[in-house]
N, C-alpha and C positions, 0 to 999 in steps of 0.2 A: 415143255414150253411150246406155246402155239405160234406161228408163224405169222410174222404180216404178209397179207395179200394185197398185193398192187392193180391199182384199176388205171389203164389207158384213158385219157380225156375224154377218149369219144365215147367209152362205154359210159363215165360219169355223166356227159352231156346225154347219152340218150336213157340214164334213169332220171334223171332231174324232168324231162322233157314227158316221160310218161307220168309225174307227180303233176306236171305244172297244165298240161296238154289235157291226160284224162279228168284232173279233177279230183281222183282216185288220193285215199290219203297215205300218208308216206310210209306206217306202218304197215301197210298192203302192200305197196310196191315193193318194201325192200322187205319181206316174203318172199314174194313172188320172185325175186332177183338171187336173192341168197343174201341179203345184205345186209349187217346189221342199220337197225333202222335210225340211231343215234350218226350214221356214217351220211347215210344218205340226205339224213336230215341238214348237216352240214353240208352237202354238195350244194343243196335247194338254198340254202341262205345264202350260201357264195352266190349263186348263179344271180340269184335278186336281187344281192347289194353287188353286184358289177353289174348290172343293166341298170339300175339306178345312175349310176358314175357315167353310162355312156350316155345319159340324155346330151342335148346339144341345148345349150341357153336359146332366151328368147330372142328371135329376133325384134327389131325395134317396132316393125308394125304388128307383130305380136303383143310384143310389151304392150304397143298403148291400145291397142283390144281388149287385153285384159283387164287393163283399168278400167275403161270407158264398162267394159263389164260388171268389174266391181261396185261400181258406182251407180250404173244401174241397177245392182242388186239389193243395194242397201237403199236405195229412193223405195221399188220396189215393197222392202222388208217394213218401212215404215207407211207406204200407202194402205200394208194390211194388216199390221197392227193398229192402223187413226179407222180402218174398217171394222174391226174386231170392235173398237171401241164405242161407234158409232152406234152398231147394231145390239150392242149392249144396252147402249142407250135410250134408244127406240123400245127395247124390248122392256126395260123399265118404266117409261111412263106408259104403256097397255096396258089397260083396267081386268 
């Protein structure tokens, strides 16, 4: 019967950090570590869905930049769409 091995946080924290850091895929890493890769693979989705939780909401002149953003984005989206359309256009009545 084989044994559970216990890993320390910080040893977790610093294979998550060589997946997330290098870029390196996790099947490589946890190679390179001794680790099976299904283990690690878990550490790395822990670690992202708690950095996700620790965002901070927006604040209020945040919030309304983001709108004012959005809303320029979509004025924007339809300036070049009525462009697309235009030059469509044009390029249809050329003999």
């Amino acid at each position: 019967m084989a044994t559970r091995r216990r890993f320390t946080q910080e040893y977790k924290d610093n294979a998550v950090s060589l997946v997330l850091d290098s870029g390196r895929p996790i099947a490589e890493v946890a190679r390179s570590i001794g680790v099976h890769e299904m283990t690690l693979g878990k550490w790395v989705k822990k670690s992202k869905d708690s950095g996700r939780d620790a965002e901070e909401p927006l604040s209020a002149s945040e919030r309304e930049e983001l709108e004012q953003l959005r809303k320029e984005n979509s004025r924007l989206r339809m300036e070049a769409e009525f462009a697309k359309k235009v030059a469509t256009w044009f390029a249809k009545e050329q003999p």
